[in-house]
LUMPANU-810996 format. One line per field, with one value per residue (C-alpha): residue number from 0; z negated, y, x negated. Coordinates in nm, 2 decimals. Layout:
// residues N
k = [NUM:...]
w = [Z:...]
v = [Y:...]
u = [X:...]
END
This chain:
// residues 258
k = [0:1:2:3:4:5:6:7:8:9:10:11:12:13:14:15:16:17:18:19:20:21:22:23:24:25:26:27:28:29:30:31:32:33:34:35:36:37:38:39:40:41:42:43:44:45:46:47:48:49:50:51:52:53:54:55:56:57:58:59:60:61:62:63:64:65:66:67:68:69:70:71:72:73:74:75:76:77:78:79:80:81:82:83:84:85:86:87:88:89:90:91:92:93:94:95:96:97:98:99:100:101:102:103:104:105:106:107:108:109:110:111:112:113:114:115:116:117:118:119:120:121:122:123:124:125:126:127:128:129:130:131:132:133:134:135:136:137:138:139:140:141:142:143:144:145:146:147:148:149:150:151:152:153:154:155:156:157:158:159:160:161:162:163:164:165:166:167:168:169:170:171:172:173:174:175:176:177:178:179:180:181:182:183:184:185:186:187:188:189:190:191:192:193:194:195:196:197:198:199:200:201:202:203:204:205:206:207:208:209:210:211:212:213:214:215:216:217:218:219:220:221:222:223:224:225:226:227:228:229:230:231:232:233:234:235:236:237:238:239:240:241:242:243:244:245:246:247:248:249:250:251:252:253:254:255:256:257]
w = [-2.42:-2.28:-1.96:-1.84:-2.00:-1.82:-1.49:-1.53:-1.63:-1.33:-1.14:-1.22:-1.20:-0.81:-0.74:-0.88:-0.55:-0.36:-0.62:-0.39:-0.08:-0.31:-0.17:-0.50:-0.47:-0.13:-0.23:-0.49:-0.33:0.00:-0.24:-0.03:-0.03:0.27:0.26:0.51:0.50:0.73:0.61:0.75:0.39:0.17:-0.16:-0.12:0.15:0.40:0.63:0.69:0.96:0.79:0.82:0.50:0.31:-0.04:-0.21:-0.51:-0.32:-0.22:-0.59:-0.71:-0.40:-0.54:-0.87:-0.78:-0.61:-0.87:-1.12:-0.88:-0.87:-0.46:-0.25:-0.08:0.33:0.45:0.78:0.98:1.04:1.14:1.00:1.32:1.33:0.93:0.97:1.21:1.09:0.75:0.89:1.10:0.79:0.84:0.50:0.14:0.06:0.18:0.00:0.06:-0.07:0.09:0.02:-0.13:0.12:0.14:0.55:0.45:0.16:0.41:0.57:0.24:-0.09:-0.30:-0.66:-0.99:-0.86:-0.87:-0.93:-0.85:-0.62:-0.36:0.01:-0.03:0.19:0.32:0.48:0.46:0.12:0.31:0.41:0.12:0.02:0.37:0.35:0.03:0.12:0.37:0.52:0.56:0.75:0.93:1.23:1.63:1.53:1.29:1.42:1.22:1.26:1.13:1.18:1.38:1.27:0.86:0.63:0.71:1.06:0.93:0.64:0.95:1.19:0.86:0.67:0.93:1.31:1.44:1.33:1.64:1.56:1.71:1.59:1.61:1.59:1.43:1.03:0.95:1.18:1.08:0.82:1.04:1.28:1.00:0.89:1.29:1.30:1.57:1.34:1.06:0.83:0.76:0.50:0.31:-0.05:-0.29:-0.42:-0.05:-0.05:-0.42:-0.28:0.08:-0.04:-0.26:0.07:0.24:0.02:0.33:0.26:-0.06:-0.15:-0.22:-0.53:-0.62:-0.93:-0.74:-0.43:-0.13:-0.17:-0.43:-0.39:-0.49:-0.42:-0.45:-0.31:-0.05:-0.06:0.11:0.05:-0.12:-0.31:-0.68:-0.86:-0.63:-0.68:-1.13:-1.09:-0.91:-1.14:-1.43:-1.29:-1.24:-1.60:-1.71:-1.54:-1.64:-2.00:-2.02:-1.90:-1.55:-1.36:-1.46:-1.44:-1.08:-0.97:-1.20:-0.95:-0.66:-0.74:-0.82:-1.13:-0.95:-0.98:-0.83]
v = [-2.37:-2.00:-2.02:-1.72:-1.89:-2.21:-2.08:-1.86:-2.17:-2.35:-2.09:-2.02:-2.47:-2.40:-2.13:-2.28:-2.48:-2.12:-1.93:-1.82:-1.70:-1.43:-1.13:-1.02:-1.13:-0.98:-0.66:-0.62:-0.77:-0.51:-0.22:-0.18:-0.18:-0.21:-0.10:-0.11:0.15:0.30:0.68:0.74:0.68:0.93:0.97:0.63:0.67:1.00:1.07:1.45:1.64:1.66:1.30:1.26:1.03:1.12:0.95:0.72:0.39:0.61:0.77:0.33:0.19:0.47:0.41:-0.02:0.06:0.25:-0.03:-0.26:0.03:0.02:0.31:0.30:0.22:0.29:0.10:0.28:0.07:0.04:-0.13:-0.35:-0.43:-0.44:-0.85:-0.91:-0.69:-0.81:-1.19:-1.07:-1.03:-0.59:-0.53:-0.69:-0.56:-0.36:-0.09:0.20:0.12:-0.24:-0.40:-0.78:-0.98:-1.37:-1.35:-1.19:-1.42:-1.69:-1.57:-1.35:-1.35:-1.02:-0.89:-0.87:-0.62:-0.30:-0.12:-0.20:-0.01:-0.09:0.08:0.34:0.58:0.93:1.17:1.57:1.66:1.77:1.39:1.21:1.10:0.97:0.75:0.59:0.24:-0.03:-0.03:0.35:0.32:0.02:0.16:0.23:0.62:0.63:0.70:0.55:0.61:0.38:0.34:0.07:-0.29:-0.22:-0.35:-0.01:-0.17:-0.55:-0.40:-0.21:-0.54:-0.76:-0.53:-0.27:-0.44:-0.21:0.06:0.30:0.22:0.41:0.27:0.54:0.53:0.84:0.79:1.18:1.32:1.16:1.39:1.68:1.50:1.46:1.80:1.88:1.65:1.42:1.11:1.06:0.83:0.67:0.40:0.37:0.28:0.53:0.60:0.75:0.97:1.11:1.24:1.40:1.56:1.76:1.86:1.87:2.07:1.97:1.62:1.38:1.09:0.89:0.65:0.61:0.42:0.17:0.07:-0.17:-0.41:-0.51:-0.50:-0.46:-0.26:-0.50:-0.50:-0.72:-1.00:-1.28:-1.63:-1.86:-1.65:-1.70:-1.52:-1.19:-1.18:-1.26:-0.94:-0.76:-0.80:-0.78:-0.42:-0.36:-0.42:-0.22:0.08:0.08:-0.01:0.26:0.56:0.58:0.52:0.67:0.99:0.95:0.88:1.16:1.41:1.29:1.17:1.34:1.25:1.15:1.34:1.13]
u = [-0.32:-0.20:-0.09:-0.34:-0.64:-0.54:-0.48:-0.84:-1.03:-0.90:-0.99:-1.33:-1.42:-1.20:-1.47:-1.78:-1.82:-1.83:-2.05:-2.33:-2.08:-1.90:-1.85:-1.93:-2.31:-2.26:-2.14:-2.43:-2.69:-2.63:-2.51:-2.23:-1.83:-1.62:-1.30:-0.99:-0.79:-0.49:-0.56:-0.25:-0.02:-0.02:-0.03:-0.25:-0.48:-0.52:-0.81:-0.83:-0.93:-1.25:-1.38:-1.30:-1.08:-0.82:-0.56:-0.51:-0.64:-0.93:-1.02:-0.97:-1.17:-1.47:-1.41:-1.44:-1.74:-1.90:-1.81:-2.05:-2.38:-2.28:-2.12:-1.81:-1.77:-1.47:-1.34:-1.04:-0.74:-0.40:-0.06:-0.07:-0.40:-0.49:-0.50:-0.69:-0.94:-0.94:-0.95:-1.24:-1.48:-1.48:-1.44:-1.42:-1.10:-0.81:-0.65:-0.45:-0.07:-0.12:0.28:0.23:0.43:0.48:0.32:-0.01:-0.03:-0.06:-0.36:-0.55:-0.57:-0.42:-0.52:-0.29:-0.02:-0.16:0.22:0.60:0.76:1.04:1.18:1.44:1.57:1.40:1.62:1.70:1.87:2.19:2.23:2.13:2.49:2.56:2.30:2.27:2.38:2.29:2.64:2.61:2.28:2.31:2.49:2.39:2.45:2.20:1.86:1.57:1.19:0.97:0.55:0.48:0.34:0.38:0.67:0.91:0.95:1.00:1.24:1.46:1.46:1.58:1.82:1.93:1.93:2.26:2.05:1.91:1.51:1.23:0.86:0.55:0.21:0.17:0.27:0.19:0.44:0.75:0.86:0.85:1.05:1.28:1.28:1.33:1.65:1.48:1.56:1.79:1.64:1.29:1.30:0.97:0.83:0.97:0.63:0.57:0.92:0.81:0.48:0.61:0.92:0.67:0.55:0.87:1.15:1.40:1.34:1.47:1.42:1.69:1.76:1.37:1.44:1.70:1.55:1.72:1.43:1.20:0.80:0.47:0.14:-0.22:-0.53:-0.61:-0.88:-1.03:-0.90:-1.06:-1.33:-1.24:-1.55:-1.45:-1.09:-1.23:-1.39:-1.16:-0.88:-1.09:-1.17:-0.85:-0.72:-0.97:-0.91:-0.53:-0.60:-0.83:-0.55:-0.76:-0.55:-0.29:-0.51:-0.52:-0.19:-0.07:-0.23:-0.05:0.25:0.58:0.85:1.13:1.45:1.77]
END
């Protein structure tokens, strides 16, 4: 038998047991989706000034909710605080350029991966062949600036520890402090360089297609709700099968050039 039949079969007998506690029959009984999101990481999730929330996560979490006839709720959050709130029952599912890591897959569940990409460097174009290798950032001298609580900082403490590490609060603000020369380097997911140095001429982003570490971008779920994450995925496949969504990252995000 497939593989991916079998492991959907046992899935769906596992999650049989649980049928009526989905937070699929919740989120279409209530006609409601709650979403966490940090709206602090562009080009996946932004809240502006306005109240309102854009980005790619933010077009896929309407476009989910639509799928289910409900409308979208969306639930602030931060890096630091996105697990407890999820593990608090807040919201059905996080999105917003969520990294799949081994520690949050001990307390949640996550969809089929959503996209590859993997942490590079973010510095001003002058600088980008200084710092192209760990060696050549891994130094007191070189000051990094990293959001607090997300996988940046937990990339810097594992990979870069002689590096001269200042955490912040305030996501939005770091490329401009960049641009100003208050920090050297800020390593992120390439898919997050791509979009700001649109935005930030000053600032490159260095080897996008060969990043220091591998990951991946998925939505985050519950544990232990089979039937949810069923429909989730299917969703999911659907909307990339169908050129969707690659529709909507096309308008935010930028071919990379190094």
């Amino acid at each position: 038998m497939n593989k991916t039949l079998l492991a959907t079969l046992l899935l769906i007998v596992a999650g049989s047991a649980s049928a009526a506690q989905s937070r699929l029959d919740q989120v279409l009984q209530q006609g409601t989706l709650n979403v966490c999101t940090t709206g602090d990481y562009k080009p996946y999730t932004y809240l502006r000034e306005d109240g309102k929330y854009e980005g790619i996560d933010i077009a896929m979490a309407e476009s989910l909710a639509e799928s289910l006839g409900a409308k979208v709720n969306f639930i602030k959050t931060t890096w630091k605080t996105l697990m407890p709130d999820f593990l608090s029952g807040k919201c059905d599912i996080a999105m917003g350029g969520v990294s799949v890591t081994l520690e949050r897959q001990k307390k949640a569940n996550f969809t089929d991966i959503v996209d590859i990409d993997g942490k590079i460097p973010f510095v001003r174009c002058e600088d980008v062949k200084k710092y192209q290798t760990i060696k050549q950032i891994n130094k007191p001298s070189v000051r990094l600036l990293e959001p607090a609580g997300g996988t940046n900082e937990a990339f810097v403490h594992a990979l870069l520890p002689e590096g001269n590490l200042t955490l912040t609060h305030d996501n939005v603000a770091i490329f401009q402090q960049l641009v100003d020369k208050k920090a050297d380097v800020m390593i992120t997911d390439a898919s997050e360089a791509l979009f700001q140095q649109k935005h930030y001429p000053q600032l490159c982003a260095v080897n996008p297609k060969k990043p220091m570490q591998y990951g991946e971008k998925a939505y985050m779920l519950p544990r232990d709700d089979i039937n949810w994450k069923l429909y989730v995925d299917q969703w999911l496949h659907l909307t990339k099968a169908t050129g969707k969504y690659e529709e909507i990252i096309s308008v935010w995000l930028a071919t990379p050039t190094n």
